[in-house]
C-alpha positions in Angstrom: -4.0 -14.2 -0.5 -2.4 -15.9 -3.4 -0.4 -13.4 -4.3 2.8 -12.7 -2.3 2.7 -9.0 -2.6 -0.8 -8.9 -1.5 -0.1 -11.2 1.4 2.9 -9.2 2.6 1.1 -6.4 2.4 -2.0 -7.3 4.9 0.5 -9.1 6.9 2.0 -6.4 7.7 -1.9 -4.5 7.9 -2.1 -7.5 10.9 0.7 -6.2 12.6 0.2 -2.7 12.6 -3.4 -2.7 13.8 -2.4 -5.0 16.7 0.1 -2.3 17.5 -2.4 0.4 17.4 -4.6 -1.4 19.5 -2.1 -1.8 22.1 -1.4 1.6 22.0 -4.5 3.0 21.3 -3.5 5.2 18.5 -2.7 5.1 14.9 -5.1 3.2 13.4 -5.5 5.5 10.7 -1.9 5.3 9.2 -2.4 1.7 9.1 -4.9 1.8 6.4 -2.7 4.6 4.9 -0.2 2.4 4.6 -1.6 -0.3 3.4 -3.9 1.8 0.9 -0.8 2.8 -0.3 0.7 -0.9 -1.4 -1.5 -1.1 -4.3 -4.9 -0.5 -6.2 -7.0 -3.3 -5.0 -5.3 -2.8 -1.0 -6.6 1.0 -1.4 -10.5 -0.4 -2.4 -10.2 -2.9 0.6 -9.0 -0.3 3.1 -11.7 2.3 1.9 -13.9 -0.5 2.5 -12.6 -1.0 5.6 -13.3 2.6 6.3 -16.7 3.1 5.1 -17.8 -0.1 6.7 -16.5 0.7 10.2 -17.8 3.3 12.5 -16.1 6.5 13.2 -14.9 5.4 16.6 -13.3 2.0 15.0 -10.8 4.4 12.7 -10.8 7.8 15.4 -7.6 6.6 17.4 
């Protein structure tokens, strides 16, 4: 979290899955998104993604 970009980056990752939980959609196109900012944001969202069940990344 040292690095500005980095902490912009799942900042705005913060923001966007509280939004989807509110809505109860578009949790996938979060970690799109934030895949998307960089090299080591894609390993942590895959991460994310292989570590959660299907349900947690379904909506």
């Amino acid at each position: 979290m040292s690095d500005s970009a980095c902490k912009a980056a799942d900042d705005t990752l913060d923001a966007c899955e509280a939004k989807a939980e509110k809505a109860g959609s578009g949790l996938p196109a979060c970690y799109d998104a934030f895949g998307a900012t960089g090299s080591i944001a894609k390993v942590r969202a895959d991460c994310i993604r292989s570590s959660c069940s299907k349900q947690c990344l379904s909506t």
